[in-house]
Backbone as CSV, one residue per row, in Angstrom:
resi,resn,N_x,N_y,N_z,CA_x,CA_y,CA_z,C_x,C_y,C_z
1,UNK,66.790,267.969,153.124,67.820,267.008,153.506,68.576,266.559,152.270
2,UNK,70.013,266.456,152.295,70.696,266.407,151.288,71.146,264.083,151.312
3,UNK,71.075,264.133,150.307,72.257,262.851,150.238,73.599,262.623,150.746
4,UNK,74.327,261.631,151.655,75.390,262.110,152.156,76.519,262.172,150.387
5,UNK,76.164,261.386,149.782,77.715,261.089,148.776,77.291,262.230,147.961
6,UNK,78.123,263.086,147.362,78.261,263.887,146.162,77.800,263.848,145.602
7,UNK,77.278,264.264,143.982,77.378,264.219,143.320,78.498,264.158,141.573
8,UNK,78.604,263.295,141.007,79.480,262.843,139.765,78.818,263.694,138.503
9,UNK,79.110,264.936,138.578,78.754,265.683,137.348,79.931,265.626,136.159
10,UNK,79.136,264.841,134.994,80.138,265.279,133.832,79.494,266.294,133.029
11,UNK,80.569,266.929,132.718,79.664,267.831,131.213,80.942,267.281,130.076
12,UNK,80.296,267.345,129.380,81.211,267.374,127.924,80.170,268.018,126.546
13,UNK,81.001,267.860,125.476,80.422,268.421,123.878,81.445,268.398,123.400
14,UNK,81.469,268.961,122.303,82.197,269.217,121.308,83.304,269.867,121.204
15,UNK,84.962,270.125,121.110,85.938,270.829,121.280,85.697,272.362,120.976
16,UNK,85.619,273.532,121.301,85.366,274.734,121.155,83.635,275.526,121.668
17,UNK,83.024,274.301,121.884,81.999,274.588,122.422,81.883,275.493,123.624
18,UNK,82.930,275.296,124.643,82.869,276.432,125.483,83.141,276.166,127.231
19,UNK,83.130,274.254,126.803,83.276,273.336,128.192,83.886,274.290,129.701
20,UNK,85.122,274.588,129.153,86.524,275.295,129.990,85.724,276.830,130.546
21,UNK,85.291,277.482,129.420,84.457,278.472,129.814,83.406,278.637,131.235
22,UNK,82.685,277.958,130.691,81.592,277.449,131.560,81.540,277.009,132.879
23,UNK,82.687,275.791,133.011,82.826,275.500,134.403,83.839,276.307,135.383
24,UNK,84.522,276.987,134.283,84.888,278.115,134.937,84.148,279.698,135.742
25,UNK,83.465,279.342,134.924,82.404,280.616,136.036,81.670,279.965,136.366
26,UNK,81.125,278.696,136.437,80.009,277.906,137.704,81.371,277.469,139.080
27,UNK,82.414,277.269,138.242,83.106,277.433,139.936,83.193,278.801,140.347
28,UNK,83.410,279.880,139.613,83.415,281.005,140.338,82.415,281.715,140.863
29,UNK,80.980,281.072,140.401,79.691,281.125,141.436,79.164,280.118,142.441
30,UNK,79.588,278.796,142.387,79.095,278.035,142.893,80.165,277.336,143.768
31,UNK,80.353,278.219,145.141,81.703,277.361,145.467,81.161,275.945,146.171
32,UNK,80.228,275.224,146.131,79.901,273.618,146.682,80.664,272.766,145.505
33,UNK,80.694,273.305,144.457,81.075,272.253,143.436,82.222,272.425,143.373
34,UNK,82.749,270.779,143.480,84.482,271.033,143.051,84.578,270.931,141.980
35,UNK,85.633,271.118,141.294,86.456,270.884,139.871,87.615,270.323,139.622
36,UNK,87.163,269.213,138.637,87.936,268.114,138.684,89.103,268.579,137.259
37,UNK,90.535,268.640,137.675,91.589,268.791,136.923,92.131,267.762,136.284
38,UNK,91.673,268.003,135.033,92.359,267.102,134.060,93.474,266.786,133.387
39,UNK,94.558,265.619,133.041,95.581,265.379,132.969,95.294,265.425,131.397
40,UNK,96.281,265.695,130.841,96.674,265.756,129.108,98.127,266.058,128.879
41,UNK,98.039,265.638,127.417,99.245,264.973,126.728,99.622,266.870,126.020
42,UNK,98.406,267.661,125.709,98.739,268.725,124.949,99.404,269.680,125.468
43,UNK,99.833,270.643,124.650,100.899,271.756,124.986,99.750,272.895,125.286
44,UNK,99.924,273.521,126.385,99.093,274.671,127.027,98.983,275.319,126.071
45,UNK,97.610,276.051,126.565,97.268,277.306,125.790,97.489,278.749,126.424
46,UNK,97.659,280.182,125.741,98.066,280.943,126.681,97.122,281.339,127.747
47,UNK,97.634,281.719,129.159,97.258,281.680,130.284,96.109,280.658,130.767
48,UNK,96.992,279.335,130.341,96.690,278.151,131.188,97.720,278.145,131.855
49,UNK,97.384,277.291,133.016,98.072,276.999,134.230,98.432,275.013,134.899
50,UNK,99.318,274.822,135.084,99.878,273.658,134.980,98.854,273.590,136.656
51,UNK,98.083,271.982,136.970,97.370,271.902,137.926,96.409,272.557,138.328
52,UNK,95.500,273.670,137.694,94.366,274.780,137.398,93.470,274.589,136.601
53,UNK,93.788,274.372,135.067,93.584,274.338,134.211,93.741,272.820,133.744
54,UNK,94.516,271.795,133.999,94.947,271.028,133.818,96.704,270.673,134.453
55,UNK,96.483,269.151,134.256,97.341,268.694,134.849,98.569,268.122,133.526
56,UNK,99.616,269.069,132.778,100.278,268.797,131.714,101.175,267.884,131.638
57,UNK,101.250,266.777,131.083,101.881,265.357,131.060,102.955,265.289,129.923
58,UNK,103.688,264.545,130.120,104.366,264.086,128.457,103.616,262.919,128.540
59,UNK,103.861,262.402,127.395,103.282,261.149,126.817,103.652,259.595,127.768
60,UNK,104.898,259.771,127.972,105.794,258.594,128.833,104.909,258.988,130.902
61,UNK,104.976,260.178,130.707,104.284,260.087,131.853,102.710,259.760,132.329
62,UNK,101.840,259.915,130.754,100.394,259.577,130.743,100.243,258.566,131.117
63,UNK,100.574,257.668,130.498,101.068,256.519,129.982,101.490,255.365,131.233
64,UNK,101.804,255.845,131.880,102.235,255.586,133.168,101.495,255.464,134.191
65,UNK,100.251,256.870,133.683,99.294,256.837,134.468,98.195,255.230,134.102
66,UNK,97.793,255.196,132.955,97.096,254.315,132.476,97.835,253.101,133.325
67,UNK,99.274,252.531,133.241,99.434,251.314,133.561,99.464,251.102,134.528
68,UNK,99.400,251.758,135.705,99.167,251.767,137.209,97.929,252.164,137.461
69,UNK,96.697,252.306,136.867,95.718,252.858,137.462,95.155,253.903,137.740
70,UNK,95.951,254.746,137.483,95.594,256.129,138.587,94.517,256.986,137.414
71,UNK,93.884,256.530,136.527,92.824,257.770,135.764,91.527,256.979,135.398
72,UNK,90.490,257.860,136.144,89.201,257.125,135.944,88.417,256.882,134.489
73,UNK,88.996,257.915,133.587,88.578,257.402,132.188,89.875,258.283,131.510
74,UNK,90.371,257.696,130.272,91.183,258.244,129.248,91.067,258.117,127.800
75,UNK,91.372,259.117,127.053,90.975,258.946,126.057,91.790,259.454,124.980
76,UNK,92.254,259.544,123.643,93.445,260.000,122.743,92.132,260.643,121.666
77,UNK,92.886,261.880,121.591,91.766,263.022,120.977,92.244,263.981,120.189
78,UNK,92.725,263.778,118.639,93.592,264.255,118.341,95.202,264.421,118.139
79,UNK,95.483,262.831,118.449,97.016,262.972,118.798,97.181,263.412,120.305
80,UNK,96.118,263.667,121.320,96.504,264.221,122.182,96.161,263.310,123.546
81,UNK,96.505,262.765,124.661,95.728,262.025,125.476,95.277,263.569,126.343
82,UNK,94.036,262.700,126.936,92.984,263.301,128.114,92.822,262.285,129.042
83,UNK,92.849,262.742,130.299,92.331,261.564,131.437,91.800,262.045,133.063
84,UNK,91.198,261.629,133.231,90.556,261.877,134.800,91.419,261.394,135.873
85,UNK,92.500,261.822,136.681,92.857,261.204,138.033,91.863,260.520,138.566
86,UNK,91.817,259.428,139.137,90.827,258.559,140.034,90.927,259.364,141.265
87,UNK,91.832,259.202,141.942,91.675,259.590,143.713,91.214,260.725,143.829
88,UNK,91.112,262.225,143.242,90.589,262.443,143.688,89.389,263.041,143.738
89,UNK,88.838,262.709,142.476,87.552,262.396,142.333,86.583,261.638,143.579
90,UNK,86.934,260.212,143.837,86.494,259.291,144.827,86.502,260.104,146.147
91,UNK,87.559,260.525,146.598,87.734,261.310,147.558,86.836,262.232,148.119
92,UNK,86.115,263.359,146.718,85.360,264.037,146.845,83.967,263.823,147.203
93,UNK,83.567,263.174,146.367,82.512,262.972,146.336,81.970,261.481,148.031
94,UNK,82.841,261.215,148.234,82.692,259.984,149.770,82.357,260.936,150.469
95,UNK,83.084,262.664,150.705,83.175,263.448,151.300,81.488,264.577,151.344
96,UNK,80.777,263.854,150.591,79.534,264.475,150.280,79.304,265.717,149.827
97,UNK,80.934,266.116,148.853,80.758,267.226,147.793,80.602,266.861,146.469
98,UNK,80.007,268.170,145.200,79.716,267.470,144.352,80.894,268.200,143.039
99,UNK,81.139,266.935,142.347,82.123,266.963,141.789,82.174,267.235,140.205
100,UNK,82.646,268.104,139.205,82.258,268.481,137.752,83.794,267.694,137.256
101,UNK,83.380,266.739,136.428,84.230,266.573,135.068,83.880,267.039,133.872
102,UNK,85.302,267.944,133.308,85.023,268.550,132.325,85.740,267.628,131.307
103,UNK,84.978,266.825,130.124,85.894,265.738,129.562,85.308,265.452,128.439
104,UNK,86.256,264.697,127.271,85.482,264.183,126.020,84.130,263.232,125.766
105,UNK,83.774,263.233,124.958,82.560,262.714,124.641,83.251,261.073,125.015
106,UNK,84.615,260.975,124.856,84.921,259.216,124.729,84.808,259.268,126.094
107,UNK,85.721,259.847,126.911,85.641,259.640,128.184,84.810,260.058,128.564
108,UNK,83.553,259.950,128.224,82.389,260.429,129.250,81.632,258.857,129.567
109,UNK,81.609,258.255,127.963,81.516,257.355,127.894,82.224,255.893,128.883
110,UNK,83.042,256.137,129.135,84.089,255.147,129.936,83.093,255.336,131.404
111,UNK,83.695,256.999,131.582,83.100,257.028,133.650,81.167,256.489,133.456
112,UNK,80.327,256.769,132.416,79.249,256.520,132.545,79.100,254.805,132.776
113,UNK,80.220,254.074,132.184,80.649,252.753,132.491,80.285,252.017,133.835
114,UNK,81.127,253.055,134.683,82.073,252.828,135.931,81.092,253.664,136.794
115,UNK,80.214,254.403,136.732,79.313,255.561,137.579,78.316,255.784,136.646
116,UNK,77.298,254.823,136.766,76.201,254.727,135.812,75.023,255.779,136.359
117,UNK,75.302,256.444,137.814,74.330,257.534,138.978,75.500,258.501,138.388
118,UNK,75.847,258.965,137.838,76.196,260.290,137.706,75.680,260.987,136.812
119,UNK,76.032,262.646,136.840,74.959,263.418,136.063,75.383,264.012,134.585
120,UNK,75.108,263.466,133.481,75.724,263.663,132.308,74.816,264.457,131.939
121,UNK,75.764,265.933,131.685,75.114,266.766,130.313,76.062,267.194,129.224
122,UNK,75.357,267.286,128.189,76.455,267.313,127.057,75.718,269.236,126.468
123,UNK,76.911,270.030,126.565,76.851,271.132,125.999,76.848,271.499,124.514
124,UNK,75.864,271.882,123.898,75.374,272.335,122.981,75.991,273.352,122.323
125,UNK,76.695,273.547,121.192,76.479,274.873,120.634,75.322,275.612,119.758
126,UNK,75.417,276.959,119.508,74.143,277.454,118.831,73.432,276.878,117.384
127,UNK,75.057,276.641,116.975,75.022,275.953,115.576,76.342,275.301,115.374
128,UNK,76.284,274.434,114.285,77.711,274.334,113.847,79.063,275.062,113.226
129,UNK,77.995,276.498,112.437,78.796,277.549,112.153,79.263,278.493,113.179
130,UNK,78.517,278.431,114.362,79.508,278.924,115.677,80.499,278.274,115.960
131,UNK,80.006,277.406,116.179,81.255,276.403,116.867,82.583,276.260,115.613
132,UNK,82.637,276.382,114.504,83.839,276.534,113.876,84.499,278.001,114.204
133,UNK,83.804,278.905,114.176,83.631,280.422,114.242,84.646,280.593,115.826
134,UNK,84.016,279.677,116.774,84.854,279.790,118.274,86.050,278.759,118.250
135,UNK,86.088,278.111,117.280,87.127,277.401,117.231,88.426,278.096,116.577
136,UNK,88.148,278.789,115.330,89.401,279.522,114.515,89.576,280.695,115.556
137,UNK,88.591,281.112,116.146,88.564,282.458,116.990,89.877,282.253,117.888
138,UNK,89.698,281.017,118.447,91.189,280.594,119.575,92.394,280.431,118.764
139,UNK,92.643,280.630,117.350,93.833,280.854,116.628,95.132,279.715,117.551
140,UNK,94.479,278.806,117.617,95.770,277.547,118.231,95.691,276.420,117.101
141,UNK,94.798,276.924,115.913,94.670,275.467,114.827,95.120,275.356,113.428
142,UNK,95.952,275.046,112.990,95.230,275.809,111.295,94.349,275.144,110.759
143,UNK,94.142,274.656,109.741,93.413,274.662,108.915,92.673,273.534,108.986
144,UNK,94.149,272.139,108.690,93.326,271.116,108.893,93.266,270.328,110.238
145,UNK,93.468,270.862,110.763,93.066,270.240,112.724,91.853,271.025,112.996
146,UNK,91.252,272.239,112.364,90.064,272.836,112.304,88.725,271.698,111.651
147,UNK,89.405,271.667,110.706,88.348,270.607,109.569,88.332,269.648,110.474
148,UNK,89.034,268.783,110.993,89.818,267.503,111.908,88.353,267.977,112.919
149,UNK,88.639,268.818,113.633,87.770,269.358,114.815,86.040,269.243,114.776
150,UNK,85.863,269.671,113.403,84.378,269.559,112.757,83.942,268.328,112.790
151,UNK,84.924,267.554,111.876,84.120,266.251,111.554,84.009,265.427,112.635
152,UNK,85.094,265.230,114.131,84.324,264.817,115.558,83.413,265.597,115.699
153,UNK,82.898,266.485,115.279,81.975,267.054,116.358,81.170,266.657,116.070
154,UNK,80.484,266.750,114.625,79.431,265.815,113.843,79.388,264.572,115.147
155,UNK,80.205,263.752,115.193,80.444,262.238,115.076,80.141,262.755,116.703
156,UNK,80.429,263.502,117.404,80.122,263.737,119.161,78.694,263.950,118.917
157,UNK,77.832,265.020,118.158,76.730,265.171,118.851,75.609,264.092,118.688
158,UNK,76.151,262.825,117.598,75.188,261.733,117.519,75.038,261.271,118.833
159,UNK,76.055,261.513,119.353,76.255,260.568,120.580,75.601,261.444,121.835
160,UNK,75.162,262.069,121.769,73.767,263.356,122.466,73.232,262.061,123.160
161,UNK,72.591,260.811,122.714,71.640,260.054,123.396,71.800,259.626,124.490
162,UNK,73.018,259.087,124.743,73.675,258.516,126.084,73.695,259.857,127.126
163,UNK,73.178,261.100,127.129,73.934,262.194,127.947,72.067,262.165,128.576
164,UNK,71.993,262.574,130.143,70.489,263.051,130.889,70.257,264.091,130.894
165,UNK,70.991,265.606,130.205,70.515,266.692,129.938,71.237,267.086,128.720
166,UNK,70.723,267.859,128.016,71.565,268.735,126.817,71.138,269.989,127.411
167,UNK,72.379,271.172,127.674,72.459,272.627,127.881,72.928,273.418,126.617
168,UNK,72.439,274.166,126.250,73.004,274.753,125.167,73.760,276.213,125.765
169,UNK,74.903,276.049,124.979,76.009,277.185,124.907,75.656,278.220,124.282
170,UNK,74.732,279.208,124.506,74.586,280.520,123.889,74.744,281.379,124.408
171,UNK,74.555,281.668,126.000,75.642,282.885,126.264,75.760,281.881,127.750
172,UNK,77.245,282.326,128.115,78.024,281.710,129.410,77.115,281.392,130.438
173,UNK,76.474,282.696,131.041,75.457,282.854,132.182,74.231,282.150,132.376
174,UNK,73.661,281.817,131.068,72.551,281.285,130.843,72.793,279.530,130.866
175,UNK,73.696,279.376,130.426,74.485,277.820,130.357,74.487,277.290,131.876
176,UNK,75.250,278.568,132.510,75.742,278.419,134.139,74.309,278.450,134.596
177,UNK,73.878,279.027,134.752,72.378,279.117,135.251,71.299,277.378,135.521
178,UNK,71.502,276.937,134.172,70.709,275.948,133.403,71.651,274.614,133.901
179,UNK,72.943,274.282,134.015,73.730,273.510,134.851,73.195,273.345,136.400
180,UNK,73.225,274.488,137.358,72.840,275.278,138.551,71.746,274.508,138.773
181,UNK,70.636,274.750,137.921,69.251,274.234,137.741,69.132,273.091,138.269
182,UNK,69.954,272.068,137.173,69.959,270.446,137.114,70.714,269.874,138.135
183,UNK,71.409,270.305,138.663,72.426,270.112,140.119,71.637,270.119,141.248
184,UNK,70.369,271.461,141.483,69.400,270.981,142.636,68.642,269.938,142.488
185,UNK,68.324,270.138,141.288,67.191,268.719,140.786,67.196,267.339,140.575
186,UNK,68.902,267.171,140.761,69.283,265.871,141.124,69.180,265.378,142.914
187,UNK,69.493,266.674,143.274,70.177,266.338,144.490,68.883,266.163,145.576
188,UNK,67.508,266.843,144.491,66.027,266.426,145.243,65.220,265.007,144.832
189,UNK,65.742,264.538,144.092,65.767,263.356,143.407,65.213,262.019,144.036
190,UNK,64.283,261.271,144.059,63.685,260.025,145.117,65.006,259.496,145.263
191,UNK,64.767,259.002,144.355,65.984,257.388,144.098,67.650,258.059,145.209
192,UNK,67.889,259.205,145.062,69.007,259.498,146.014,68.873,259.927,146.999
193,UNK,67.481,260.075,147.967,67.408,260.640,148.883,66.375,259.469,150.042
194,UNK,66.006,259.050,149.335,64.613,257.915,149.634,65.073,256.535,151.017
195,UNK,66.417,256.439,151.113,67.095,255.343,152.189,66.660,256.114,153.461
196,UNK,67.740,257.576,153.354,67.990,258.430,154.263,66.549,258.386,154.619
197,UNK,65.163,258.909,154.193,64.295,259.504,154.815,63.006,258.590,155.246
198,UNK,63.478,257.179,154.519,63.044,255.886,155.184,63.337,255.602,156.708
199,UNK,64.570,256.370,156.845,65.428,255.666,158.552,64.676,256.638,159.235
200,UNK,63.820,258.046,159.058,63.019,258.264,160.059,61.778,257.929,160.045
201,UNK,61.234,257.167,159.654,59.987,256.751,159.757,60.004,255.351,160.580
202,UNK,61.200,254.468,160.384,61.475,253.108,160.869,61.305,253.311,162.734
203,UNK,60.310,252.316,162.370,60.008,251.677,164.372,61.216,251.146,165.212
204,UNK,61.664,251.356,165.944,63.163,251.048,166.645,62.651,249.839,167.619
């Protein structure tokens, strides 16, 4: 027996770690989980897709979002904003599907705020010399937005403590797999299932 509400999966880590990767082939194996499209301030990368990949903003229009409400956490990352649409997140998950944010370590921080039952894992790389290694590899940086890139990451993985699983990024499948894992194991969980299976035991 399942829980009726969703699940609130965030993953986040470190920029180049592999986030985009990842939940990209757990949606393309796992069609229960939705995927939550994120709004940003940055200029696409090649074969990204405007509303797919993300939801591409100018600044005056982010901005806009923040003062009316409409993004469940936001965050400026690089000169760049990031933010979660609210609706339809909420939407999803009322609907008793379960929902992946793919988002910064700041904004993970914010929704863990606001959705203290949701499922935070923070993705791992192998080392730190990978993760520079997959970072120059995407040739969108030079030099010093590379360095720039390192020294958050340092400053992200202290912040490992606040997250209920660490997955490590060493090959795609195995990541997807190990996500997969922790998604049943929530969803068998006392504390989220324990109301529901109280109401058949109750004397009428």
């Amino acid at each position: 027996m399942k829980d009726d509400k969703g699940l609130l999966i965030v993953l986040s880590g470190p920029a180049g770690v592999g986030k985009g990767t990842v939940c990209n082939a757990l949606r393309n194996e796992d069609t229960d989980i939705e995927y939550s499209v994120s709004a940003t301030t940055r200029q696409p990368r090649a074969g990204e897709t405007h509303g797919i990949n993300y939801f591409f903003k100018t600044k005056q229009e982010f901005e806009e979002m923040i003062e009316n409400n409409k993004l469940l956490e936001w965050a400026k990352y690089v000169d760049n904003y990031y933010g979660t649409p609210l609706d339809y997140v909420e939407e999803t998950i009322d609907k008793g599907k379960d929902i992946i944010l793919e988002i910064e370590v700041q904004g993970a921080k914010k929704v863990k705020e606001r959705y203290p039952d949701g499922v935070f894992i923070f993705l791992m790389p192998p080392s730190l010399a990978e993760l520079r290694n997959r970072i120059v590899g995407r040739g969108t940086e030079n030099e010093d937005l590379i360095n720039k890139r390192m020294n958050v990451a340092r400053e992200e993985i202290d912040m490992m403590e606040s997250y209920d699983y660490v997955v490590e990024n060493d090959e795609v499948e195995k990541a997807v797999e190990r996500i997969k894992s922790i998604v049943t194991a929530e969803h068998c969980k006392k504390d989220r299932l324990i109301e529901k299976y109280k109401q058949l035991v109750e004397v009428e």
